[in-house]
N, C-alpha and C positions, 0 to 999 in steps of 0.2 A: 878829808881828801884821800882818797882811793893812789894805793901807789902801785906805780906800772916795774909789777917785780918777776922778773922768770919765775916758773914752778919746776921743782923746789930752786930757793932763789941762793944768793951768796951773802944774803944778811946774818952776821954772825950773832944777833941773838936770835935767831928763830932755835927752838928746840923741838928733839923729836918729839913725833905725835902720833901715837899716847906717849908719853913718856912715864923717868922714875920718880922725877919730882913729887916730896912729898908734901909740898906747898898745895893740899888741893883748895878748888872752888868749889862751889856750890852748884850743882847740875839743874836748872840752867842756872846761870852768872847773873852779878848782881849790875854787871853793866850797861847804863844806858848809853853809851855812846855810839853803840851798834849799827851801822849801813846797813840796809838791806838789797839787792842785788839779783836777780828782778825780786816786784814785786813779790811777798810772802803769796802762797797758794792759800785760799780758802776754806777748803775742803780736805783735810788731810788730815796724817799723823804728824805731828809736830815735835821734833827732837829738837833741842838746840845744844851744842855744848860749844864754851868758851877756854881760850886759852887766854892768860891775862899775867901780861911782862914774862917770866921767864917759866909760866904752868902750862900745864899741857890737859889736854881734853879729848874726849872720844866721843862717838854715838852712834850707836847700832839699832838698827828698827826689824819685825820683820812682819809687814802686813797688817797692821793693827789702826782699822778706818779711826781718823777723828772727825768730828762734824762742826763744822762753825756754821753759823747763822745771825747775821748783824740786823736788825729793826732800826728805823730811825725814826722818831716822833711817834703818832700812833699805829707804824708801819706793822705788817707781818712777815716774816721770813723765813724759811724750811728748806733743808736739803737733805738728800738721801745718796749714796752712794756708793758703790762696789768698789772694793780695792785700788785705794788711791791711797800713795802715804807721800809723805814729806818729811824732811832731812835738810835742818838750817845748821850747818857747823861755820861760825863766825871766829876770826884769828885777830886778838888786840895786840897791840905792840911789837911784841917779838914772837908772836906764836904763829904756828903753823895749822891748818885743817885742810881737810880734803870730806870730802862723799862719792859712795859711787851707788847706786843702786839701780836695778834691772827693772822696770815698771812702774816708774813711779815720779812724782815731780821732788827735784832738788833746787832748793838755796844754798848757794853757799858765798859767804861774804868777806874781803879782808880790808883791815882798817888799819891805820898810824901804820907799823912798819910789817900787817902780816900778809900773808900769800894764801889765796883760798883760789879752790877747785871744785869742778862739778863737773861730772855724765849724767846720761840720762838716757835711756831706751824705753822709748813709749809713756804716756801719759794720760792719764782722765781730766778735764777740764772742765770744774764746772761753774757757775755763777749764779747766784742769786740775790738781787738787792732790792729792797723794797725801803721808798721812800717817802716822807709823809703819811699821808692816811694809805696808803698803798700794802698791797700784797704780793708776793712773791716765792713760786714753790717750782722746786726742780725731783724729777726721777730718773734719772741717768744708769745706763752700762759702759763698761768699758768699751775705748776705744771711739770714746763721741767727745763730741764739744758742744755743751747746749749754753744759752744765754737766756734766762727768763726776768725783764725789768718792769718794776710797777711803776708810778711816777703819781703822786697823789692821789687820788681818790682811786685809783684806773688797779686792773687786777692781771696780771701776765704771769701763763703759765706752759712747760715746754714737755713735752713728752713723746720718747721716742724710740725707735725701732737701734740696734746695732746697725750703724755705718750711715749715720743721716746728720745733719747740721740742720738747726732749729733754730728761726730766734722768732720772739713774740715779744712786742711790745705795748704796752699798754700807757699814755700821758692820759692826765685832766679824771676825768670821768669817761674814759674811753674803755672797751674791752677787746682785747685781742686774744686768740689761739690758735696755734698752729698744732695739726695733728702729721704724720706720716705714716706710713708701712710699708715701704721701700725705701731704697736708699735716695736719696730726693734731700734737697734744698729749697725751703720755703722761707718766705719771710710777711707775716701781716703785721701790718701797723695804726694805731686806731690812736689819734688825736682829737682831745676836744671831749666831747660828749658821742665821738664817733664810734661803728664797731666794725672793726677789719674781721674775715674770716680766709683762712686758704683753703682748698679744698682740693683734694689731687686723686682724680679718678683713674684705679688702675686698671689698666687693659686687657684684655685676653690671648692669650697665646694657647696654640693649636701646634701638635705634631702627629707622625703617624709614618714610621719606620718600615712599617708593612713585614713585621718580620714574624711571618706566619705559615702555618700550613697553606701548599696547595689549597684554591678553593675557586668556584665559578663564580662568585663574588667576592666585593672589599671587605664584606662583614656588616653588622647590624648599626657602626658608626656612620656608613655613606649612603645616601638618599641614591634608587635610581632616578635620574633628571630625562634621558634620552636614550632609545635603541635598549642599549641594555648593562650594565654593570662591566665596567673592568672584571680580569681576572690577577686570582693570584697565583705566580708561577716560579719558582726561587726565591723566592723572598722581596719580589718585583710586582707592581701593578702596571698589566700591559694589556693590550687590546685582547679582546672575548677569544673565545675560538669559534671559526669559521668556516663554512661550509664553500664546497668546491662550485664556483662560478659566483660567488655573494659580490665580487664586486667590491669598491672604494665604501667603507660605513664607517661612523664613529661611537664613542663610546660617552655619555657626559653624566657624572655624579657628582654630589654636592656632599661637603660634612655636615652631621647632624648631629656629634658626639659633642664632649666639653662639657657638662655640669649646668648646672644653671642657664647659660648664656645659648647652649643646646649649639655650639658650632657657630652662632653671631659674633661678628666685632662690638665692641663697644662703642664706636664711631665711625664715622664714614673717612678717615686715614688709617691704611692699612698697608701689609703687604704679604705675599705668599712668595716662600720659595722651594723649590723641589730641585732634589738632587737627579737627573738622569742615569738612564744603564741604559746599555743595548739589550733589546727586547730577548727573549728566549723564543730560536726559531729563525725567520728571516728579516734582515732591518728591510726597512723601507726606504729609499729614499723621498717620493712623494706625497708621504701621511706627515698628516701634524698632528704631537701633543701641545695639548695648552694648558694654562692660568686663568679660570676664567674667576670674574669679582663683579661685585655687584647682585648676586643670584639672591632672588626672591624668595619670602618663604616658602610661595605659592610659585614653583618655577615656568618662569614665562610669563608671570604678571608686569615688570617690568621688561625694561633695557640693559642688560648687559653686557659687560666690557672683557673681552679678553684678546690674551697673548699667544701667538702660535705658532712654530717651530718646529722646521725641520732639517732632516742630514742634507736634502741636494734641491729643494725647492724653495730658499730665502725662507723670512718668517716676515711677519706682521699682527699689527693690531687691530682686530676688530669689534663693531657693535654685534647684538642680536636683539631686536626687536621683539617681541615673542616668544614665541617654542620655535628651536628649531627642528629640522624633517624630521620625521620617523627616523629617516637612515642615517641618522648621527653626524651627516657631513658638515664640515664648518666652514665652508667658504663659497661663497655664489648664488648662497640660497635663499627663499622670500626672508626678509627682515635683516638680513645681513650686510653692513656694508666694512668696507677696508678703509680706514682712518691712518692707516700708515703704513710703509714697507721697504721691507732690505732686501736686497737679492744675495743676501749672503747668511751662508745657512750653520749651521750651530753642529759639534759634534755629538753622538749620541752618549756622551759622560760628561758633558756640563752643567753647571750648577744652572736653573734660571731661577730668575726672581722679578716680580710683578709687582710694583707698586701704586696705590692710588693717594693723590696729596693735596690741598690746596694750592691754588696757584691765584696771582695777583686777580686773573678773569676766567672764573669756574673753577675746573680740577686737572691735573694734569694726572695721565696714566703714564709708566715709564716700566721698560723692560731690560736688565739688569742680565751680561751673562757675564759669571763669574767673576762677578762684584763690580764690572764695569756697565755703563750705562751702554745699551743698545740700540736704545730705538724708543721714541717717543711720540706723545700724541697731544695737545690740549683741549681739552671738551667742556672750549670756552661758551658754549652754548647750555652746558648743563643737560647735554643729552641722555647719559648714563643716571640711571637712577639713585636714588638715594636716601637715607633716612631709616630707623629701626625696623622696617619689614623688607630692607632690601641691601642687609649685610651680612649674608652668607658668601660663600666662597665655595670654588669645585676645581677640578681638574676633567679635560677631554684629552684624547687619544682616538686615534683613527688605524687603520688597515684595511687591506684588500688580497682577494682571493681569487687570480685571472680563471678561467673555466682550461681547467683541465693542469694546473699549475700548483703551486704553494700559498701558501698564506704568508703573508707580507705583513710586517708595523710595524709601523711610528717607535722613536725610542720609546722604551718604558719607563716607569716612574720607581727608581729605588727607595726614597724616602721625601714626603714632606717633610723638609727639613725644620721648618716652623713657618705658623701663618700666624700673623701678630697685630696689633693694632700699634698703629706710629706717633 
């Protein structure tokens, strides 16, 4: 029975620890009456030192892995590990122990009349147990907890990336594995003669800072879609330059950059968001920039969906049917229709952000200003395209030139902040 004593307590036989006593023990002691307090770790270095009636004991470790591995029947079992150690200082009778260590798991235990302590900062956590005809094998770094259990004939095995929770279970004649490489939480389980598998596809994300030279285009990353290419002008993407009496036009590109995936999402949940600036030159208040998703590989083979925004004319969401005009404009025009609208209009240094999501009936699109929800749409019909040839993403921009005046636009676009899959 474990006694409920202060540390250090007022029982006059405890002695100091270490002490002079030259009564020693045998490191570790030959005592079985020993509590353990939690459970002993599996995976560690293993010290134990005892104090026994009026002896005294010590234990210092520094870093030195031990490995256990228990089989059961005609089980298998393996563990591998990075710096993990353990420190069991156990106090009989009248003895006193303590542990302290920076990294690492501690036991420490006290029995009949002694006082034991334990710290602890950080630990590796690992398990492995295989039972019956079963196998079980663990690869761990620091800073995880993995769990890999066989259960008869069945085979569970866990392996993992830093900062991820793993368990794979395997009963009967079942097989399960769980893989990761990001930080993620999986769990497969395979009962019977069953096989679980997880599988966790990760996403792509997209930015584009624009922090470049002057230029009359975005660069070799952005398709032109309509009219004709953004410029770059400060370190900003803002409408072209324009000629005296051009009139209201818009600007529409698409990304093509990104590795592999060429500027696709990986699924049809996504979201783009852009950080605003006020344009270089004259703002607008009657031009919209936008968000546009959904864009084709082939632009204008589908339907797409975007978000438009401006300083003094409300914003809203629209489709486009097609190509739209030559003259870049985004609203009123063949294929165009207005799915939603605010009359309340956005300053030209706001974050926006565009979302496309499942919803209980089709997809809902949702438009996001500085982090708060704006303005939304549901395209409970499934009007907005969808599917691997129709998950690209772009941004528009619009301005105007009266005859005999300045060039006027839309805020500009200081950075895609990220365009990501959800």
């Amino acid at each position: 029975m474990l006694s409920a004593l202060p540390w250090p307590g007022p029982d006059t036989r405890q002695v100091r620890f270490p002490g002079p006593d030259s009564r020693t023990v045998p490191f570790p002691g030959p005592d079985a009456r020993a509590v353990r307090w939690p459970t002993p770790p599996r995976f560690s270095v293993s010290l134990l030192a005892q104090a026994l009636g009026g002896g005294y004991a010590s234990a210092a470790v520094s870093v030195i892995p031990w490995r256990r591995a228990d089989a059961v029947g005609g089980g298998v079992a393996a563990v591998s590990v990075v710096s993990s150690v353990a420190i069991l200082a156990p106090a009989t009778g009248g003895g006193v122990a303590s542990a302290v260590i920076v990294g690492a798991e501690i036991l420490a235990t006290g029995v009949g009349g002694g006082v034991a302590s334990a710290t602890i900062v950080a630990s590796v956590v690992l398990v492995a147990d295989a039972l019956g005809g079963g196998s079980a094998g663990i690869v761990g770094r620091p800073v995880a907890s993995i769990t890999a259990t066989a259960v008869g004939l069945g085979a569970g095995t866990a392996t993992l990336t830093p900062g991820a929770l793993i368990a794979a279970a395997a009963t009967g004649g079942g097989l399960a594995s769980a893989a990761v490489a990001v930080a993620a939480k999986f769990v497969a389980a395979a009962t019977g003669g069953g096989t679980a598998t997880v599988l966790q596809r990760v996403g792509y994300r997209y930015s584009d800072p624009f922090n470049r030279a002057n230029a009359a285009t975005l660069g070799p990353d952005w398709r032109l879609d309509r009219n004709t290419q953004f410029k770059i002008d400060t370190n900003r993407a803002q409408m072209k330059t324009m000629g005296n009496g051009d009139g209201r036009s818009g600007c529409w590109v698409s990304y093509q950059g990104g590795g592999t995936a060429a500027g696709r999402f990986g699924t049809d949940n996504y979201g783009v968001k852009t950080q605003l600036i006020a344009p270089v030159g004259n703002l607008a208040t009657d031009n919209f920039t936008g968000i546009v998703l959904a864009v084709a590989d082939t632009f204008g083979a589908g339907t797409m969906c975007y978000a438009i925004v401006s300083t003094g004319l409300g914003c809203a969401i629209y489709t486009q049917a097609g190509l739209p005009p030559t003259s870049g404009v985004s609203t009123g025009q063949t294929g165009q229709q207005n799915r939603a609208v605010s009359e309340n209009s956005i300053l030209a240094t706001d974050l926006i952000e565009f979302r496309r999501l499942p919803a209980a009936a089709g997809t809902v699109f949702t438009l996001y200003r500085n982090g708060a929800m704006f303005l939304s749409w549901p395209d409970t019909d499934n009007a907005v395209s969808s599917g691997p040839t129709n998950r690209r993403w772009g941004i528009l921009t619009e301005g105007n030139y009266p005859l005999f005046q300045s060039e006027f636009r839309a805020p500009a676009v200081d950075a895609v902040v990220e365009a990501y899959d959800l």
